[in-house]
C-alpha positions as a printed NumPy array, in Angstrom:
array([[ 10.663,  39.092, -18.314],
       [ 13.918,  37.358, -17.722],
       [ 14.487,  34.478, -15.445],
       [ 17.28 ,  32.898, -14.192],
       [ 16.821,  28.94 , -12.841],
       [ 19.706,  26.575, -11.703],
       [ 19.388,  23.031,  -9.989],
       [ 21.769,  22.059,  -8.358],
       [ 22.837,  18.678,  -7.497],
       [ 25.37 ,  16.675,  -4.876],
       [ 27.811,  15.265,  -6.959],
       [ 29.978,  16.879,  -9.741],
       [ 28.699,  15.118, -12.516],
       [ 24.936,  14.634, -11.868],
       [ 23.75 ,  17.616, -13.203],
       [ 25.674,  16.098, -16.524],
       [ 24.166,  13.064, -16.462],
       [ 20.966,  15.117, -15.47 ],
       [ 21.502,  16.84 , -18.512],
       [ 22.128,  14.016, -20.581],
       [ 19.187,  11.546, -20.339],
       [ 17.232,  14.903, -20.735],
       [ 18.844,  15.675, -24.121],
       [ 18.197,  12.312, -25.073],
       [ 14.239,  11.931, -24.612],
       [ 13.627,  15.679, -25.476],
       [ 13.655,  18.035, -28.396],
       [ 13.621,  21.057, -26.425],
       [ 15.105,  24.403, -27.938],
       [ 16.429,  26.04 , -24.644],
       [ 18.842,  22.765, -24.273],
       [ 21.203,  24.852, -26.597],
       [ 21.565,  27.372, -23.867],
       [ 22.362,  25.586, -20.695],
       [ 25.112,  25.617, -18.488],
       [ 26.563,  22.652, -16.414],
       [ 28.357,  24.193, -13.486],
       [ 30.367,  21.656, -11.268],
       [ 32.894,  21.892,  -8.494],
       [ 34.75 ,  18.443,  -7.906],
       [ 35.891,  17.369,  -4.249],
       [ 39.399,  19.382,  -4.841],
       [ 37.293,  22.327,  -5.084],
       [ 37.958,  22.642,  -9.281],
       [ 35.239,  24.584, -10.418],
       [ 34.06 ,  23.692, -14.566],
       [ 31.624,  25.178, -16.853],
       [ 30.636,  23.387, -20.21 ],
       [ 28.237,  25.318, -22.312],
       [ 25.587,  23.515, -24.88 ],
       [ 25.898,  26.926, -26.584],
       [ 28.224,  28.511, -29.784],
       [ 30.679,  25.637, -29.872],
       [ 32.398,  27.288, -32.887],
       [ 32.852,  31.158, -34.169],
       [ 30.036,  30.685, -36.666],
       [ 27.115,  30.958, -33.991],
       [ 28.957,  33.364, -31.853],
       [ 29.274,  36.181, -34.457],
       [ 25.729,  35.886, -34.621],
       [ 22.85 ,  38.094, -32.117],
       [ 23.342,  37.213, -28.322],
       [ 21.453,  34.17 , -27.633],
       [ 20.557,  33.439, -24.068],
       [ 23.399,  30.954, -24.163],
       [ 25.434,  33.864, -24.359],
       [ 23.859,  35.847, -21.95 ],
       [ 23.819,  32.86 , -19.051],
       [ 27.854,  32.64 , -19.387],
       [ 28.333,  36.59 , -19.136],
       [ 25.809,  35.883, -15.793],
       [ 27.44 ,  33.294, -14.741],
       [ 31.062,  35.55 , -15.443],
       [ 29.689,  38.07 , -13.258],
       [ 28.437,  35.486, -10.066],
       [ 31.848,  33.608, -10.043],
       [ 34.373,  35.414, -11.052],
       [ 34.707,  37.534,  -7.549],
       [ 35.155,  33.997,  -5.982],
       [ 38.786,  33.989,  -8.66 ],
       [ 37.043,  31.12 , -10.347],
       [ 37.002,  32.569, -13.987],
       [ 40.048,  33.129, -14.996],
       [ 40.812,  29.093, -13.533],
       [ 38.076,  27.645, -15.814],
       [ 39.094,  29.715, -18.661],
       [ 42.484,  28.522, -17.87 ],
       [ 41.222,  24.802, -17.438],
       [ 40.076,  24.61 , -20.708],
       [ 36.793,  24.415, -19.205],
       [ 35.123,  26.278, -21.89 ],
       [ 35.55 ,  25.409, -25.187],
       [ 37.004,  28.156, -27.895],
       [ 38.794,  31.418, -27.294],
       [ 35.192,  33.852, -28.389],
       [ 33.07 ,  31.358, -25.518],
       [ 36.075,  32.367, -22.901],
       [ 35.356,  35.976, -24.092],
       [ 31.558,  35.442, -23.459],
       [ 31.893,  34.302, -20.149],
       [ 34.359,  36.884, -19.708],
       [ 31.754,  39.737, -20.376],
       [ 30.176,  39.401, -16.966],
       [ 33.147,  40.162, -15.02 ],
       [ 33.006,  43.881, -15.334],
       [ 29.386,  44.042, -14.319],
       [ 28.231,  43.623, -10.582],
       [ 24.478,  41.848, -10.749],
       [ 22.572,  42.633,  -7.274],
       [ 20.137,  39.646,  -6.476],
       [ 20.978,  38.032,  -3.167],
       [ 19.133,  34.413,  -4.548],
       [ 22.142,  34.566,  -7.525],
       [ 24.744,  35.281,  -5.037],
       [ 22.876,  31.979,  -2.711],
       [ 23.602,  29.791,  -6.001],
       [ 27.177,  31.102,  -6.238],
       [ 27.745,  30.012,  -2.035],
       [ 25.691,  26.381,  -2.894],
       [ 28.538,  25.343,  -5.455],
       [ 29.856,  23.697,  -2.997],
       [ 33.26 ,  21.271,  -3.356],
       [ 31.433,  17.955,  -5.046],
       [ 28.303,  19.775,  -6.413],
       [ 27.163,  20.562,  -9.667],
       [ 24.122,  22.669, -11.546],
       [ 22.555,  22.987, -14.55 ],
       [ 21.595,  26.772, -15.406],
       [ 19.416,  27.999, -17.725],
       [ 18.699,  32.129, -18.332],
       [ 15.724,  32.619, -20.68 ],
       [ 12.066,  33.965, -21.028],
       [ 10.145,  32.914, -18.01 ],
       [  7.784,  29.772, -20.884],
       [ 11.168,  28.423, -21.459],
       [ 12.506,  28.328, -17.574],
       [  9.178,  27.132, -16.538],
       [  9.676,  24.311, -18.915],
       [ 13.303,  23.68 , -18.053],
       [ 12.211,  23.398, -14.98 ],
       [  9.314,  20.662, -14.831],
       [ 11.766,  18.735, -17.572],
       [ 14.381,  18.571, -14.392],
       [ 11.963,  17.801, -11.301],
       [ 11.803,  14.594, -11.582],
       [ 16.13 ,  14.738, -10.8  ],
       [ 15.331,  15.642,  -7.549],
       [ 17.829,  18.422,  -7.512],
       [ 17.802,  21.917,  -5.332],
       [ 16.07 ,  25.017,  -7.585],
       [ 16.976,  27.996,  -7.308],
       [ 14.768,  30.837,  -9.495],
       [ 14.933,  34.507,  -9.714],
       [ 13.261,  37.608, -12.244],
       [ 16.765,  39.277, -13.134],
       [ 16.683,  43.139, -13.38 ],
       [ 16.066,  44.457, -17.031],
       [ 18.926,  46.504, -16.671],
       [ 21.267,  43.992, -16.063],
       [ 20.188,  42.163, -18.919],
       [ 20.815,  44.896, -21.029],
       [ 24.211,  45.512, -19.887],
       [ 25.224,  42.485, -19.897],
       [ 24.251,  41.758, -23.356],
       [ 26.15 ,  45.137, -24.331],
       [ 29.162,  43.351, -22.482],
       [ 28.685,  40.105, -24.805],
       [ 28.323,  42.074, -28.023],
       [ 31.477,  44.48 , -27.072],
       [ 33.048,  41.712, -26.391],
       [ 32.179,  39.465, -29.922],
       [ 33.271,  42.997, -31.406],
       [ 37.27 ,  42.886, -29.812],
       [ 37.041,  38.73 , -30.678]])
């Protein structure tokens, strides 16, 4: 079973700092596959990834880091935000913009992912993690005590599968 859980936060750079004084008092293995979504007051919408910050981890099997940014492709990118943060430098390295560029072809049904799409508000920000349901459960009682907004949903098998054939095609064209 895949899960998808974001919490989401007033303030562009809370889920950051969220994210950060988690990172330092944990050793947890999903923190290599979050995703800090923020939207400043201008309406600027960033993604940094904790995931395949150089070529060597990308070529390897999709890891759920990969698979969150292809999600998080296909939830944004209708709104014209993707090809702005790819543009913004807001993902680091030309194979992560591909990545997050795999979910644009794919249209993911679940009315609670389009709800976290409409709550990135202008001067918001989320951290997102998609995983195995042990890992999101622990992702989130590691970010309760942040006092953010959580959003959780099962995502459809079969959009996991194609969008992990989306990442690998395209790591295979990168």
């Amino acid at each position: 079973m895949t899960q998808f859980m974001a919490i989401t936060f007033r303030g562009r750079k809370t889920a950051s700092k969220a994210l950060d004084a988690v990172e330092e008092s944990n050793d947890h293995l999903w923190l290599d596959d979050i995703a800090v979504v923020s939207r400043s007051k201008h309406g600027y919408l960033r993604v940094h990834s904790t995931w395949a910050q150089d070529d060597s981890i990308v070529k390897g099997s999709a890891g759920w880091g990969a698979i969150t940014g292809g999600l998080l492709g296909a939830m944004i990118a209708p709104a014209g935000a993707i090809g702005a943060a790819i543009g913004a430098g807001a993902i680091g390295g030309g194979s992560l913009g591909a990545l997050f560029g795999a979910g644009t072809d794919l249209a993911v049904e679940d009315p609670i992912l389009s709800d976290f799409a409409a709550s990135l508000k202008d001067d918001t920000s989320a951290v997102v993690l998609v995983s195995d349901s042990v890992a999101v459960d622990e992702f989130g009682r590691v970010f309760e005590p942040f006092e953010g907004s959580f959003i959780e949903t099962e995502l459809n098998e079969h959009d996991i599968k194609a969008l992990k054939e989306a990442v690998k095609a395209n790591r295979a064209r990168a």
